[in-house]
PAGU-140910 format. One record per residue (C-alpha): x, y, z. Coordinates in steps of 0.2 Angstrom, whole numbers, padded with zeros to 4 digits, always signed. Layout:
// PAGU-140910
XYZ;...
END
This chain:
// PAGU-140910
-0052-0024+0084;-0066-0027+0095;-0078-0041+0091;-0099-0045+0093;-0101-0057+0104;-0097-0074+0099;-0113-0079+0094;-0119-0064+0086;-0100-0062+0077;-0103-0082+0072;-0120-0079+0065;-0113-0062+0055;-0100-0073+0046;-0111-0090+0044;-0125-0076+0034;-0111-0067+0026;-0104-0084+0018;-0123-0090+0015;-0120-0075+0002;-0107-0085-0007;-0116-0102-0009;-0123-0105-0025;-0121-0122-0027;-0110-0121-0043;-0095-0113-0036;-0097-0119-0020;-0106-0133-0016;-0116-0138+0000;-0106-0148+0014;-0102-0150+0031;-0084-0150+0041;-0077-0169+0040;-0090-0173+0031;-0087-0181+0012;-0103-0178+0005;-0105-0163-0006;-0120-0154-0014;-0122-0146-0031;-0137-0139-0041;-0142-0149-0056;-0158-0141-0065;-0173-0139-0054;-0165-0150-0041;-0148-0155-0032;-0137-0169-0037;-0126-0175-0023;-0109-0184-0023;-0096-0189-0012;-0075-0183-0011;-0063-0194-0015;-0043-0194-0019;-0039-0196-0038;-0060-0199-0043;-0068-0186-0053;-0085-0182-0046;-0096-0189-0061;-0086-0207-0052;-0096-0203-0037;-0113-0197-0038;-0124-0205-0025;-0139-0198-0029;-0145-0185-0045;-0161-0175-0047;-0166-0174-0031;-0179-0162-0030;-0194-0157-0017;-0211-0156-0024;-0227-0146-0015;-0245-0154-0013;-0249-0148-0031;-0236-0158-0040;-0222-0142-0044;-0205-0142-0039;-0202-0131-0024;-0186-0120-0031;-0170-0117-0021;-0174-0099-0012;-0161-0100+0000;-0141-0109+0006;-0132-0104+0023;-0118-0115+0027;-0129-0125+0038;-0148-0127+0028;-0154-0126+0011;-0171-0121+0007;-0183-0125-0003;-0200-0114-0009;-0196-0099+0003;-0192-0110+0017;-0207-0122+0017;-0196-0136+0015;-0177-0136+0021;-0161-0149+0018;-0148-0149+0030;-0135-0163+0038;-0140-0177+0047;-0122-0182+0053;-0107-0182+0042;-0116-0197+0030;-0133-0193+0031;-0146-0180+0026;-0162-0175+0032;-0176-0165+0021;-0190-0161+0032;-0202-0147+0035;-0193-0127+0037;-0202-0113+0047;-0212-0110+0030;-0222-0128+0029;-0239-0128+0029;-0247-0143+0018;-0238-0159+0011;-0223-0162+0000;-0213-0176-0010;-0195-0177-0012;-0190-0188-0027;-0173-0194-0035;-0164-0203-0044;-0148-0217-0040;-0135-0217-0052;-0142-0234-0058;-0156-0224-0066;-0169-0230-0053;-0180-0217-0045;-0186-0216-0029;-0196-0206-0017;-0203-0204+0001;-0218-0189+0008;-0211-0177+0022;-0226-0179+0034;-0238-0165+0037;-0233-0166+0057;-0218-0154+0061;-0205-0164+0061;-0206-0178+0051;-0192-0181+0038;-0185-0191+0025;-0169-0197+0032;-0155-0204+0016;-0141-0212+0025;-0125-0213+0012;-0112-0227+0016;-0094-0230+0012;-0100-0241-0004;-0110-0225-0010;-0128-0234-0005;-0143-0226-0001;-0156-0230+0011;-0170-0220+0013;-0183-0219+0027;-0195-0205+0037;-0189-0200+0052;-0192-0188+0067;-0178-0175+0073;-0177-0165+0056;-0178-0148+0068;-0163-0157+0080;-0151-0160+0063;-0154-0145+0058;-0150-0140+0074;-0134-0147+0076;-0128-0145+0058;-0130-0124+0063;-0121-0127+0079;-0105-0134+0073;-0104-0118+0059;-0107-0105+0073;-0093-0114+0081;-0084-0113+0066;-0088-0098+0061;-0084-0089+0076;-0064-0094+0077;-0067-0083+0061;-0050-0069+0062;-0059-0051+0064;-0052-0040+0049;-0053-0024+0040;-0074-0020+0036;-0070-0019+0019;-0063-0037+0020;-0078-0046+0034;-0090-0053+0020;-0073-0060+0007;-0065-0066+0026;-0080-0076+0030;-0083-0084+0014;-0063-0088+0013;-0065-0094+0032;-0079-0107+0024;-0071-0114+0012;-0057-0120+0025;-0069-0127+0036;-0081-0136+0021;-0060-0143+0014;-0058-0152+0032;-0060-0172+0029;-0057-0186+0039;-0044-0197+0035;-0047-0216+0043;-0031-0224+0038;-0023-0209+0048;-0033-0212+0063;-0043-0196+0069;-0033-0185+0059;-0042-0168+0052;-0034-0164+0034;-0039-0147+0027;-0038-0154+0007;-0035-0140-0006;-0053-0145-0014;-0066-0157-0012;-0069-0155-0031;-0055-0165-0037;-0040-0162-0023;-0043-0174-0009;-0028-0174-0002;-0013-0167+0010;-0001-0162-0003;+0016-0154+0005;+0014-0135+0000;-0004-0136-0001;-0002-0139+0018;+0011-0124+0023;+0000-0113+0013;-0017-0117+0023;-0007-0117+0040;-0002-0100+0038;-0021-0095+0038;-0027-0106+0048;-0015-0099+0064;-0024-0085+0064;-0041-0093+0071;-0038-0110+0073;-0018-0114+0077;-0024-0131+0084;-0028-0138+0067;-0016-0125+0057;-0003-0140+0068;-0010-0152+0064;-0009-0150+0042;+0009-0148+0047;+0009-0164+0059;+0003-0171+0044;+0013-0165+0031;+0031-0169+0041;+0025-0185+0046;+0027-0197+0032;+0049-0196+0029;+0057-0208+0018;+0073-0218+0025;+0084-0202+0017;+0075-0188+0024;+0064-0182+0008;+0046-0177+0012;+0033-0187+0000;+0023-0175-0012;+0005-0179-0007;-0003-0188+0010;-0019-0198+0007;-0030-0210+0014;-0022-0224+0003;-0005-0219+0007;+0006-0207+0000;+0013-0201-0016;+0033-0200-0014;+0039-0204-0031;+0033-0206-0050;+0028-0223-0048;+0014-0219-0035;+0006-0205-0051;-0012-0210-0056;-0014-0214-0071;-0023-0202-0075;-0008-0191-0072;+0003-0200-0083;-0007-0197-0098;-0010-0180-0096;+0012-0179-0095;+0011-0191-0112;-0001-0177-0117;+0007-0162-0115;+0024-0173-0123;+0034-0174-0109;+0046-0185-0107;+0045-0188-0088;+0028-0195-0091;+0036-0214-0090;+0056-0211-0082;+0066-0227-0083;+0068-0226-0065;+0056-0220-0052;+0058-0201-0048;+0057-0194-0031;+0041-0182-0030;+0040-0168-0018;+0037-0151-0016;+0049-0136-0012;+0056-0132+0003;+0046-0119+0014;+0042-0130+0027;+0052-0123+0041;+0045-0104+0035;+0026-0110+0039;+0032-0119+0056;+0039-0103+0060;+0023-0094+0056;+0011-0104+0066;+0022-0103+0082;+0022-0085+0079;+0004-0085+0083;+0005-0100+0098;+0018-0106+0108;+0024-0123+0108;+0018-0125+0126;+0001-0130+0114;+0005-0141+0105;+0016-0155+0114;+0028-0144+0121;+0049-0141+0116;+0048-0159+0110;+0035-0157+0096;+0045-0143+0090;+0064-0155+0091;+0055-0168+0081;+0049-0157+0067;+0063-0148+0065;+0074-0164+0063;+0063-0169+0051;+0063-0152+0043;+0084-0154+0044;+0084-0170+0037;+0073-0164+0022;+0083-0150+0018;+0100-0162+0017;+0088-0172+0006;+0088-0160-0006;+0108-0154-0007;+0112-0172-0005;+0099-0182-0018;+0091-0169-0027;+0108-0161-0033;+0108-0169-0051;+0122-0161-0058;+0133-0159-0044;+0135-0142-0044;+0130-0137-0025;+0114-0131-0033;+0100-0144-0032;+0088-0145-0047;+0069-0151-0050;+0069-0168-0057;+0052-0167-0061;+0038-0153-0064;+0027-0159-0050;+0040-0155-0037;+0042-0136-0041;+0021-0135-0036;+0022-0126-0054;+0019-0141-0064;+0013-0133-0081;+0026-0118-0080;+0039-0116-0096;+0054-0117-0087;+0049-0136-0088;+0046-0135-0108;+0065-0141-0110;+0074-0157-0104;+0076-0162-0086;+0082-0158-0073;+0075-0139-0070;+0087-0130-0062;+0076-0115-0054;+0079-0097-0046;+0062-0101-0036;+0070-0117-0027;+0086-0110-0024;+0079-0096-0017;+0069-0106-0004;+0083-0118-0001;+0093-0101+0006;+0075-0094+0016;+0073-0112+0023;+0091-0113+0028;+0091-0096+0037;+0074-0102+0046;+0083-0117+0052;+0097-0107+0059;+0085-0094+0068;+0076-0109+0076;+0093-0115+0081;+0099-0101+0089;+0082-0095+0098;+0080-0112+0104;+0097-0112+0112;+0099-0132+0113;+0115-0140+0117;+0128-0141+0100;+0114-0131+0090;+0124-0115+0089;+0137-0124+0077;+0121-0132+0068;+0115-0113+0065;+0133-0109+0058;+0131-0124+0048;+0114-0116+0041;+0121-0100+0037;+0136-0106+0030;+0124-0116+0018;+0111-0103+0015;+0129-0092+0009;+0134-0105-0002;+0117-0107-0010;+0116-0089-0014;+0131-0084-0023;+0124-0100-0034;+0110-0092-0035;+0116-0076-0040;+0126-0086-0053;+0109-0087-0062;+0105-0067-0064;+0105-0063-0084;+0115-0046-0083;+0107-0042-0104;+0090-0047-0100;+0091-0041-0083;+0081-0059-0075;+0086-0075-0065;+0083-0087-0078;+0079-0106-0077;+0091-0119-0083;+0088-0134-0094;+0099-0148-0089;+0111-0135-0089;+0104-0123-0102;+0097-0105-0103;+0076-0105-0102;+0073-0092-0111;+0055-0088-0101;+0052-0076-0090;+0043-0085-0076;+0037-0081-0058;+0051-0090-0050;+0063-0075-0057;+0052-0065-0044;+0058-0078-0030;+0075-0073-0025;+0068-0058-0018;+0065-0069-0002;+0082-0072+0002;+0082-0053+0008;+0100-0049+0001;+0100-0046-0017;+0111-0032-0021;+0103-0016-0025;+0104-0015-0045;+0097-0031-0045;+0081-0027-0035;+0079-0015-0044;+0077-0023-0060;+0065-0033-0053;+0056-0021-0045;+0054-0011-0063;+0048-0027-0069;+0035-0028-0056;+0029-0011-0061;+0028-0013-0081;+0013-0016-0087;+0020-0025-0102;+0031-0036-0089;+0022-0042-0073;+0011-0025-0070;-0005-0031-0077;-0021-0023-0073;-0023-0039-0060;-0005-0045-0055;+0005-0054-0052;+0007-0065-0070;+0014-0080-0068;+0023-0077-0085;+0029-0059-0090;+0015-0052-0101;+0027-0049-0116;+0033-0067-0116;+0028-0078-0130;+0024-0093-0117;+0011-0080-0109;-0006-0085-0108;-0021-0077-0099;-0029-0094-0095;-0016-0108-0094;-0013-0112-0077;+0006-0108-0075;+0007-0099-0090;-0001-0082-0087;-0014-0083-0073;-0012-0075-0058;-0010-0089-0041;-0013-0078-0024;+0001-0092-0016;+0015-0083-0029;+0010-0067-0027;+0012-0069-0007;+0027-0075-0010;+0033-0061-0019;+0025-0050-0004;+0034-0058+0007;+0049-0057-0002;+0045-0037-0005;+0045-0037+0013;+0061-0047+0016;+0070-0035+0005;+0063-0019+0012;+0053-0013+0003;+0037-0014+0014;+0028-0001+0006;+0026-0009-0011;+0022-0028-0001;+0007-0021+0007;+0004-0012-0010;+0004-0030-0019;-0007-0038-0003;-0019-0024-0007;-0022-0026-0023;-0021-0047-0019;-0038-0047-0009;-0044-0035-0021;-0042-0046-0033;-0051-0061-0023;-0065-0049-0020;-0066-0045-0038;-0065-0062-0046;-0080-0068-0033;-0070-0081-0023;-0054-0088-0019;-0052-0098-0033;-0037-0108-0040;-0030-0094-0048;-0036-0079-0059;-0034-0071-0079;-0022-0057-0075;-0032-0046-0087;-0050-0046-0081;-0046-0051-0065;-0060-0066-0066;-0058-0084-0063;-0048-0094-0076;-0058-0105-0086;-0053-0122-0079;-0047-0117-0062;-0055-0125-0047;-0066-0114-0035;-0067-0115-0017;-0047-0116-0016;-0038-0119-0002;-0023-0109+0000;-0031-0094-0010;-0044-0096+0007;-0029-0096+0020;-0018-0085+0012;-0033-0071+0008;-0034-0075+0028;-0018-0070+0031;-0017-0056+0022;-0033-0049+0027;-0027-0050+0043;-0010-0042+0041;-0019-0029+0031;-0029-0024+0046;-0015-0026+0059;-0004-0007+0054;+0011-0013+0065;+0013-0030+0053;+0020-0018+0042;
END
């Protein structure tokens, strides 16, 4: 579809998320940048991102709030990606650099003002914005969290150049359906405010699920936001997956998360934090007596497949960027068959909740290890992606390895099928070996595999439809509506996650049955639309955020992305 020029389409989308920026939900910040800007009364409290730190650990400054020659606080009128503004203008706060921020006179000044705050140590502070037109107070934020504070010329020139790198942003922005422009470029901003430099991996650009709480790479946090981010931006939808494959252990498996302080590969490397909340909840992998290998499931190949869809590899590196990942990629799926096979049945199992990505689900209300429909369902997609890499790429002795693939991917599947319940007409979850009774999303995943005989789909695709299954008013329910594990507002439990419901499109798709997929993806941004933002995930009944989920989410961002974009490109379907 055509497009405005590129300045004019930027400027459209920078407005159009400017809509969506209340401070609350979404906070004020700046690409790379790990300072972040809430409201807090009549003023702004600002903090900084870090991995595993809530953010009342790292508030640098609080109250901080401009006030006009007569002693009143000027309000908050107006926040665009690149400026807030205070008292219609008068007064404006935008970046000054990624760890600095300059307040200093807007379009609207005319007379003096104050700006006044706090540092968490209780001490207030405050500086005059000069009457000359570009004087401003300058706070520069170090590593240590330390403020200083100084007036300063070249307020207009950072408010410049904090404009200039959103319009640059903004205008890699994928053109959609009308109905989907102002969602798009709100979802295309919270993908741009999630990138943040990671030192201790050099220059890298990681697009972290949140900067409220999630600031990290994790594994299918990073397949999930590539798949959005090809379609405006393939160079940095790489390099998530750079990122992600980069980090193998000696036998091949993937580590769970990537962060500035290392990686999280096994239960030993959990926070503490995350410890208790397993002791918590009563689980007893909360303290194994060995350390437990920590991942995420396999669909690694299916988003490298889908960023090349949009790029060549010419871009990134060539034919030998592509060889390295996927004998990375190959390596990580023997992992699995070969390590993460606990019972030895050719089926490989969960050994923990945190590697399925579904950690609060009730498949994992039982003993250890889970045996899933979900992950034997990728383990077949991810074996067939590997074989249609092999045989496109044509390299020497890769034939046999497709045969090897598809043999596999044949194997895994009558297992799989092994685990359809004929009487309750499911695929059911195993609990080191027995029956889980709950009827979870990742019954839904075997759709992917494409080749489920016909009764079968069936039955799932009546239980897609049943409102008193998995047709709520807003679907998909990660638990089926009549199950007693079902919950409107506990994460797995109930709420709706837009990264399971495109799954299930994709696996409507696989399955042909294209119709209801682009049915489902409808509804999916709909429901984004309705509930105000891509947030973590949504109560299946109202259609609104879920109490405790986390807004400005990641993958509901790439993935609203990617469907909005299929959605407006007929042939897709």
């Amino acid at each position: 579809m055509p497009i405005p020029t590129e300045t004019t389409y930027a400027r459209e989308n920078l407005e159009a998320a400017g809509g969506h920026l209340d401070l609350v939900q979404a906070p004020f910040t700046l690409p790379r940048s790990r300072l972040i800007i809430f409201a807090q009364g009549e003023g702004l409290r600002v903090c900084t991102s870090e991995y595993e730190k809530r953010l009342s650990e790292c508030v640098v400054l609080e109250n901080l709030r401009v006030l006009g020659a007569d002693g009143a606080v000027l309000p908050v009128t107006r926040v665009l990606p690149h400026v807030i503004e205070f008292g219609n203008g008068a007064i404006t706060l935008s970046f000054a650099g990624p760890t600095g921020l300059g307040i200093g006179p807007g379009s609207g000044h005319s007379g003096s003002a104050t700006i006044h705050w706090q540092t968490p140590d209780g001490v207030a502070h405050s500086l005059p914005v000069g009457e000359a037109p570009n004087v401003s107070v300058h706070l520069a934020i170090d590593a240590d969290r330390h403020t200083t504070a100084t007036q300063a010329d070249g307020h207009a020139a950072h408010v410049a150049a904090t404009e200039s790198i959103w319009l640059e942003w903004f205008a890699k922005c994928p053109p959609v359906r009308e109905d989907l422009r102002d969602m798009a470029a709100f979802c295309w901003w919270v993908l741009g405010a999630n990138i943040v430099e990671m030192p201790a991996l050099g220059s890298a650009r990681a697009v972290v699920p949140s900067k409220i709480g999630y600031v990290g790479l994790w594994q299918w946090d990073a397949y999930f936001i590539a798949v959005g981010l090809r379609h405006g931006d393939p160079e940095l939808a790489r390099e998530q997956l750079s990122l992600a494959f980069g980090f193998p252990r000696e036998d091949g498996q993937l580590p769970d998360v990537v962060h500035e302080l290392g990686i999280l590969a096994t239960s030993d490397d959990l926070p503490a934090s995350d410890r208790e909340t397993l002791r918590r909840a009563g689980s007893a992998i909360a303290d194994p007596s060995a350390p437990v290998p920590l991942t995420k499931p396999p669909l690694a190949a299916w988003a490298l497949r889908k960023v090349l869809e949009v790029q060549p590899a010419e871009s990134f590196g060539g034919e030998d960027w592509v060889d390295a990942q996927l004998d990375t990629l190959r390596r990580s799926q023997d992992w699995w068959f070969a390590t993460s096979d606990l019972d030895g049945d050719g089926m490989p199992e969960y050994g923990h909740p945190y590697s399925s990505g579904l950690d609060d689900s009730p498949i994992f209300d039982g003993p250890l290890p889970t045996t899933a429909p979900d992950l034997g369902a990728y383990l077949v997609l991810q074996d067939l992606e590997l074989a249609g890499f092999a045989e496109r790429l044509g390299r020497e002795g890769w034939q046999e390895l497709a045969r090897k693939h598809r043999a596999r991917a044949a194997r895994t599947q009558e297992l799989l099928l092994g685990m359809w319940d004929e009487s309750t007409g499911f695929f059911h979850a195993r609990a080191a070996g027995e029956p889980v009774s709950s009827h979870a999303v990742v019954g839904l995943m075997p759709l992917l595999t494409g080749s489920l005989p016909e009764q079968v789909k069936a039955r799932m695709l009546g239980d897609l439809e049943n409102p008193e299954r998995f047709g709520t008013p807003w679907s998909i329910p990660t638990v089926a509506a009549d199950d007693a594990d079902y919950s409107t507002e506990r994460m797995w439990r109930g709420p709706v996650w837009i990264n399971t419901n495109s799954l299930v499109i994709e696996g409507l798709r696989n399955s042909g049955e294209p119709e209801r997929a682009r049915a489902l993806a409808e509804q999916t941004v709909k429901l984004v639309i309705h509930g105000g933002g891509p947030h973590e995930y949504f109560n299946p009944v109202t259609g609104r955020k879920a109490k405790t989920a986390t807004t400005a989410f990641g993958w509901s961002a790439a993935l609203f992305i990617d469907l909005a974009v299929q959605l407006s490109t007929s042939e897709r379907w």
